[in-house]
N, CA, C and O atoms as a Tinker XYZ file with bonds, in Angstrom:
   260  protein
     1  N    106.521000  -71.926000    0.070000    73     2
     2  CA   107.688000  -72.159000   -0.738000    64     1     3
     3  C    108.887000  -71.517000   -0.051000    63     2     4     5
     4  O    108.790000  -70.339000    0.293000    81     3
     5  N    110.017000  -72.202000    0.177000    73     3     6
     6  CA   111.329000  -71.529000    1.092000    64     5     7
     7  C    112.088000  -71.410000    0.187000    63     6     8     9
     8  O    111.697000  -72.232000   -0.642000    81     7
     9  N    113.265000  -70.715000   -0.349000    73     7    10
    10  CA   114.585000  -69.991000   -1.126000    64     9    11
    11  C    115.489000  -70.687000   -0.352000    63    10    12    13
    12  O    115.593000  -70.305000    0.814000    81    11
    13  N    116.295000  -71.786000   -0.780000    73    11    14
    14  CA   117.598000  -72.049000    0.376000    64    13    15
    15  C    118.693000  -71.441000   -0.728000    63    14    16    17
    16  O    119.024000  -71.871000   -1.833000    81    15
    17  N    119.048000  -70.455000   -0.098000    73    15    18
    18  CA   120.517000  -69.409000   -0.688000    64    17    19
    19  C    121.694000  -70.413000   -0.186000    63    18    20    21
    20  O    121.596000  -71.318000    0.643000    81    19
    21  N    122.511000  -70.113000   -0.715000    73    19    22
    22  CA   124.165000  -71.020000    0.129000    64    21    23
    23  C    124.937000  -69.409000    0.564000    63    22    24    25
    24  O    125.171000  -68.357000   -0.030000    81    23
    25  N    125.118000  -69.896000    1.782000    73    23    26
    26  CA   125.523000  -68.442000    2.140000    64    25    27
    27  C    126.842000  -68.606000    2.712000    63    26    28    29
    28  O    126.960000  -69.343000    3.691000    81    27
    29  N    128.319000  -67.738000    1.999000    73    27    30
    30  CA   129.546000  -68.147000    1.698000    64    29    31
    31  C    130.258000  -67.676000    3.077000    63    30    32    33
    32  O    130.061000  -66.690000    3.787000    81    31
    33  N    131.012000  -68.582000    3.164000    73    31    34
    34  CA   131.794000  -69.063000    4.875000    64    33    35
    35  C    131.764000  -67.135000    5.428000    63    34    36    37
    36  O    131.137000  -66.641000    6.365000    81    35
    37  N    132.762000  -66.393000    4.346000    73    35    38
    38  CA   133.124000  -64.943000    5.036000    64    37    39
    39  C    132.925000  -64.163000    3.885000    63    38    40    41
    40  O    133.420000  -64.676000    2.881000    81    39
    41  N    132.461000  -63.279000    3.738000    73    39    42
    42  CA   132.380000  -62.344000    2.627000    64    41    43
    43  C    133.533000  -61.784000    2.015000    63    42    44    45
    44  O    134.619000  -61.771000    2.595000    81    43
    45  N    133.347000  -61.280000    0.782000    73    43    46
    46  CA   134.829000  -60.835000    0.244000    64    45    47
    47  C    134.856000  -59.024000    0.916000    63    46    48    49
    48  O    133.897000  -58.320000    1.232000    81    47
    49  N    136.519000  -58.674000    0.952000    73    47    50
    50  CA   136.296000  -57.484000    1.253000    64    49    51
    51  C    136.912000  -56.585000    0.285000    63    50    52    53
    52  O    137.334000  -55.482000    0.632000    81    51
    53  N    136.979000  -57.004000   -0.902000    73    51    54
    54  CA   137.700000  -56.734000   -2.367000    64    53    55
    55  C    136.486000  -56.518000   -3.153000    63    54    56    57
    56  O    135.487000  -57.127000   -2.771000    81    55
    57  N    136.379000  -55.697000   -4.269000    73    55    58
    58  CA   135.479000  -55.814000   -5.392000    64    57    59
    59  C    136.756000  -54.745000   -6.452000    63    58    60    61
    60  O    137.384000  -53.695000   -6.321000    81    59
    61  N    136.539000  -56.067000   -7.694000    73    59    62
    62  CA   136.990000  -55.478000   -8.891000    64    61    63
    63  C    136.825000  -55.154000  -10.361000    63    62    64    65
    64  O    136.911000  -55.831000  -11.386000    81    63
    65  N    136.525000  -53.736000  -10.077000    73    63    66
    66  CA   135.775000  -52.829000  -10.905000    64    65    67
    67  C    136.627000  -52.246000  -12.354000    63    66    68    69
    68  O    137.763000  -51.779000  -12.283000    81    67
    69  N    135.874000  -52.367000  -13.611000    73    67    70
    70  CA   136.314000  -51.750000  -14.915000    64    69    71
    71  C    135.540000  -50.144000  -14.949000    63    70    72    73
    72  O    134.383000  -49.839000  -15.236000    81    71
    73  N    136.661000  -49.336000  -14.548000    73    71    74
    74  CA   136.008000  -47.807000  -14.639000    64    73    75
    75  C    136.364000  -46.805000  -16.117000    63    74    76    77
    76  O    137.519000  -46.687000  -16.525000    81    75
    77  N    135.693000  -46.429000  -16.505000    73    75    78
    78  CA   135.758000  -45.515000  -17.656000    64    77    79
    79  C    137.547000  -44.505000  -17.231000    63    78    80    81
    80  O    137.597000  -43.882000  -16.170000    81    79
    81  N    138.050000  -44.507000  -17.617000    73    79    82
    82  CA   139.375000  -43.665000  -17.209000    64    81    83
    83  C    139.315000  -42.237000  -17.829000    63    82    84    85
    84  O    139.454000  -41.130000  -17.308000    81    83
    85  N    139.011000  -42.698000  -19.373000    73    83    86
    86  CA   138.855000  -41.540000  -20.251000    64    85    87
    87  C    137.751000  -41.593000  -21.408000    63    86    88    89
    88  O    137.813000  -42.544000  -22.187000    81    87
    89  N    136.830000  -40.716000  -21.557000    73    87    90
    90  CA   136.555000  -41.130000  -22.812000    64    89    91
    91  C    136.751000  -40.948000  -24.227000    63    90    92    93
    92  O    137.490000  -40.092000  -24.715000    81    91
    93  N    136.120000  -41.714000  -24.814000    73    91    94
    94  CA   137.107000  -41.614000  -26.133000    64    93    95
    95  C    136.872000  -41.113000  -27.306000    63    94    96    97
    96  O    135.828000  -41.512000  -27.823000    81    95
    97  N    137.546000  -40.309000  -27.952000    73    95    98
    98  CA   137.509000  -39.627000  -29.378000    64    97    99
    99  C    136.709000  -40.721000  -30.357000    63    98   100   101
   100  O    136.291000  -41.845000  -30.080000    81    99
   101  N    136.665000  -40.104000  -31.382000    73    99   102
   102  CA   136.854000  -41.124000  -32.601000    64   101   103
   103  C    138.075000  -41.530000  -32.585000    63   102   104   105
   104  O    139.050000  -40.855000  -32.256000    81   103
   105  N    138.061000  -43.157000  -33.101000    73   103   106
   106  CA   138.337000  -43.836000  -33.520000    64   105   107
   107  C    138.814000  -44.761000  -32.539000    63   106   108   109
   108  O    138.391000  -44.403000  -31.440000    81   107
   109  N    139.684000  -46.049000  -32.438000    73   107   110
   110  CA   140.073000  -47.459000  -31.724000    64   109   111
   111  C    139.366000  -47.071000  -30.146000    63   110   112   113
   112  O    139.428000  -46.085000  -29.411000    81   111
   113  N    138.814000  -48.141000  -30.091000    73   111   114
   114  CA   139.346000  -48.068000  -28.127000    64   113   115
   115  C    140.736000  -47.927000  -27.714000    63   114   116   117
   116  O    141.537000  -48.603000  -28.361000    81   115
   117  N    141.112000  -47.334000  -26.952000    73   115   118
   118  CA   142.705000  -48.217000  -26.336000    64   117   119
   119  C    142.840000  -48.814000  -24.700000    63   118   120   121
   120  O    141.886000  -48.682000  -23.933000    81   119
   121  N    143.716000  -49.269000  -24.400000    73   119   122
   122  CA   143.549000  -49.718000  -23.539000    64   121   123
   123  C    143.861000  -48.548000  -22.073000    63   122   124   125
   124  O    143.792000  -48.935000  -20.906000    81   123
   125  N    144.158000  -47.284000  -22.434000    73   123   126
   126  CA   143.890000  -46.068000  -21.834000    64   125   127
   127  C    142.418000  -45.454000  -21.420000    63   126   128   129
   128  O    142.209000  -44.388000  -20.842000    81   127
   129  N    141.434000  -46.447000  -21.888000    73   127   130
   130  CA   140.569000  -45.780000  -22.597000    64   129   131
   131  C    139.487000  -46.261000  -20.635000    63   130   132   133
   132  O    138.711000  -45.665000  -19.887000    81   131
   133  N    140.219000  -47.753000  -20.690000    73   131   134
   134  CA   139.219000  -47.921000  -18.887000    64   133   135
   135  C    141.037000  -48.512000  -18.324000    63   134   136   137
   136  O    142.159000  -48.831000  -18.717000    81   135
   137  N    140.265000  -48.340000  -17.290000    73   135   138
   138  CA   141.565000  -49.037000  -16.031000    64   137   139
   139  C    140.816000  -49.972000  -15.005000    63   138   140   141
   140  O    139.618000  -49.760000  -14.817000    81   139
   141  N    141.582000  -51.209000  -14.187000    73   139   142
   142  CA   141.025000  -51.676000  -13.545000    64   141   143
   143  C    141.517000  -51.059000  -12.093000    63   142   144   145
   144  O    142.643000  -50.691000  -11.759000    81   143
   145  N    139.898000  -51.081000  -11.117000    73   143   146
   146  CA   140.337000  -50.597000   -9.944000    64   145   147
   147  C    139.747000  -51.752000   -8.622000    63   146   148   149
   148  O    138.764000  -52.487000   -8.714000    81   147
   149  N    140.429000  -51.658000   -7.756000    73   147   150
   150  CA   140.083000  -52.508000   -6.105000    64   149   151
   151  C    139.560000  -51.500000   -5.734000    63   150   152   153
   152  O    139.942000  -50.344000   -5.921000    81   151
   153  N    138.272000  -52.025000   -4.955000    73   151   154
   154  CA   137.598000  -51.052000   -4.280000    64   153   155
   155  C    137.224000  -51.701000   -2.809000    63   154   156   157
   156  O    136.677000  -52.790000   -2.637000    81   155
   157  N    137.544000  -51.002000   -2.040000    73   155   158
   158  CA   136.719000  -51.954000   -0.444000    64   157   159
   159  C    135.428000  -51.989000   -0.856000    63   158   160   161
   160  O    134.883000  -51.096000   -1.504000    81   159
   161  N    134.621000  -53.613000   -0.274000    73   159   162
   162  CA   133.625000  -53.190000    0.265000    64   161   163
   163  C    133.014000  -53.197000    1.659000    63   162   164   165
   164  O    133.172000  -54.065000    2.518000    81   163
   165  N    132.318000  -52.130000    1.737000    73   163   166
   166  CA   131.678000  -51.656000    2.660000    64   165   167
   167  C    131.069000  -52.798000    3.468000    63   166   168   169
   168  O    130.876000  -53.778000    2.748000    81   167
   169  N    130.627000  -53.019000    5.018000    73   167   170
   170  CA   130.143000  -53.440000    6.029000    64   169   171
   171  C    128.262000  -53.337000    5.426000    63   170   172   173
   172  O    127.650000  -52.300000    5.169000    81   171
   173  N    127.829000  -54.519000    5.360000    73   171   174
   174  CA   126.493000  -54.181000    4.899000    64   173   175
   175  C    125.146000  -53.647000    5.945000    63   174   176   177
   176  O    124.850000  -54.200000    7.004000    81   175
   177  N    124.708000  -52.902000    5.577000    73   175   178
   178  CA   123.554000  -52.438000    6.687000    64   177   179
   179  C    122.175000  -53.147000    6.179000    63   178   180   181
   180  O    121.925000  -53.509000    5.029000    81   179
   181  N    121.215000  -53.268000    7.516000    73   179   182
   182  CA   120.199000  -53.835000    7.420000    64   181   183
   183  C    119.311000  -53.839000    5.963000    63   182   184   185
   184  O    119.487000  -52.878000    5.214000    81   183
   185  N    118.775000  -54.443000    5.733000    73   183   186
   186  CA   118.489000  -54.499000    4.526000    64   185   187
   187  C    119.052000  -54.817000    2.761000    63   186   188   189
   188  O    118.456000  -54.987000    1.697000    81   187
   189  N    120.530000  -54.779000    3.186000    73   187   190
   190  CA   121.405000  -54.543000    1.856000    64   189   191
   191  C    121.750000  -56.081000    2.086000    63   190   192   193
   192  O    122.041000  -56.694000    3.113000    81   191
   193  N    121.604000  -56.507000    0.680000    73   191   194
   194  CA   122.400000  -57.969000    0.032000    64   193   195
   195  C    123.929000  -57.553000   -1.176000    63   194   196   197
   196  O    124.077000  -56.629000   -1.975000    81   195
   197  N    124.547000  -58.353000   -0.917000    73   195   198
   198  CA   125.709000  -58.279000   -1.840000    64   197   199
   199  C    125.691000  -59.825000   -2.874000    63   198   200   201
   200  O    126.018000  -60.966000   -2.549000    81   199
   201  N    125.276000  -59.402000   -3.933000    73   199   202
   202  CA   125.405000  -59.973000   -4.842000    64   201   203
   203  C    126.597000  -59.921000   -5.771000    63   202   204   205
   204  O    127.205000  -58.905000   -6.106000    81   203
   205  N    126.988000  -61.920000   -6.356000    73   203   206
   206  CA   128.125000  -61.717000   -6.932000    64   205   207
   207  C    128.177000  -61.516000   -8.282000    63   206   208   209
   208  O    127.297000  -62.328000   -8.571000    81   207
   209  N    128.638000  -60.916000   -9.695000    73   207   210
   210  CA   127.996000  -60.916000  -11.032000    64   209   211
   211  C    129.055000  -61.855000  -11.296000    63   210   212   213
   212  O    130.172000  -61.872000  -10.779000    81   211
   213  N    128.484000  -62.787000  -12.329000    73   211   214
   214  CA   129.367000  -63.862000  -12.621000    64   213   215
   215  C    129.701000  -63.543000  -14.355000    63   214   216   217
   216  O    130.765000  -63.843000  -14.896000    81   215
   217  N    128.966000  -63.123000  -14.791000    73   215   218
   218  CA   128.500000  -62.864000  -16.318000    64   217   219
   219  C    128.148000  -61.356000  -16.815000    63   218   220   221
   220  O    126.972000  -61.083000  -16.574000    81   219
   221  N    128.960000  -60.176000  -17.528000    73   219   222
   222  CA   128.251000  -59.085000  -18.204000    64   221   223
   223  C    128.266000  -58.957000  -19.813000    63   222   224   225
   224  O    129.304000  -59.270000  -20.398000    81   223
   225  N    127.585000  -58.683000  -20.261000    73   223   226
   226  CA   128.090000  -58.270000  -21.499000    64   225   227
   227  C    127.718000  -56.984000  -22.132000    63   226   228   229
   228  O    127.005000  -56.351000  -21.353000    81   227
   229  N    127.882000  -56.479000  -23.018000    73   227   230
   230  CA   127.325000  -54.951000  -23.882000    64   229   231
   231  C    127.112000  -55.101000  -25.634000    63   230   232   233
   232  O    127.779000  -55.309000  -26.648000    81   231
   233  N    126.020000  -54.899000  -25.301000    73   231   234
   234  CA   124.564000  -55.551000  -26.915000    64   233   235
   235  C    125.822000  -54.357000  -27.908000    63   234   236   237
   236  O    126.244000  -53.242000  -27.603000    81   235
   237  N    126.032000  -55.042000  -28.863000    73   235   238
   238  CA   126.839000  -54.229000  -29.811000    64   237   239
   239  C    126.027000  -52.954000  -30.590000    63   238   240   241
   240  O    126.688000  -51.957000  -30.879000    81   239
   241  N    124.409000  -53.015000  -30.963000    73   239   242
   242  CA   124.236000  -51.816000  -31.495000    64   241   243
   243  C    123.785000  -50.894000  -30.389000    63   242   244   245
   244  O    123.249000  -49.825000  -30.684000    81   243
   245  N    123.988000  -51.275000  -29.033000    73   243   246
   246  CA   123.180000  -50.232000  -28.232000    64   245   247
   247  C    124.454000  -49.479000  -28.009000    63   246   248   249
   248  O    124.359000  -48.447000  -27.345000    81   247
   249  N    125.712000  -49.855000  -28.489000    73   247   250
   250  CA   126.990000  -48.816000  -28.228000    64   249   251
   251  C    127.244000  -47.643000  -29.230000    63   250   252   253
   252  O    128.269000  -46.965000  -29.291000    81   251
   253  N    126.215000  -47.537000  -29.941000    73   251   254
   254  CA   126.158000  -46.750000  -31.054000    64   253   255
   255  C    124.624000  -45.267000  -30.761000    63   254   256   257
   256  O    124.090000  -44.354000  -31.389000    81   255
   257  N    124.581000  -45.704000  -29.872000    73   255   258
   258  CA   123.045000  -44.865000  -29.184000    64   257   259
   259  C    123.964000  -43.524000  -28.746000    63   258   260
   260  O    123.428000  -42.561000  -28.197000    81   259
């Protein structure tokens, strides 16, 4: 059985990341609360794949754990 991957012309050298900024008290989120950041990425070494996420989400009662 063979895997044919499509493997994209040049890789990106951008990745853009939602980082925790602060965390938060009780009560609202705000929008202080994450920031968006550009991050290089790195030159991949033997063994490492870069995968793209197309889709995340966060299960609403596991934010209560």
């Amino acid at each position: 059985m063979y895997i044919t991957l499509s493997i994209m012309p040049s890789l990106p050298t951008q990745n853009r990341r939602v980082v925790l900024a602060e965390r938060p008290d009780r009560g609202p989120i705000t929008e202080k609360t994450f920031k968006l950041e550009n991050a290089k990425i790195g030159d991949l070494e033997d063994g490492q794949i870069l995968v793209k996420v197309l889709y995340t989400s966060i299960v609403s009662p596991l934010t209560s754990i």
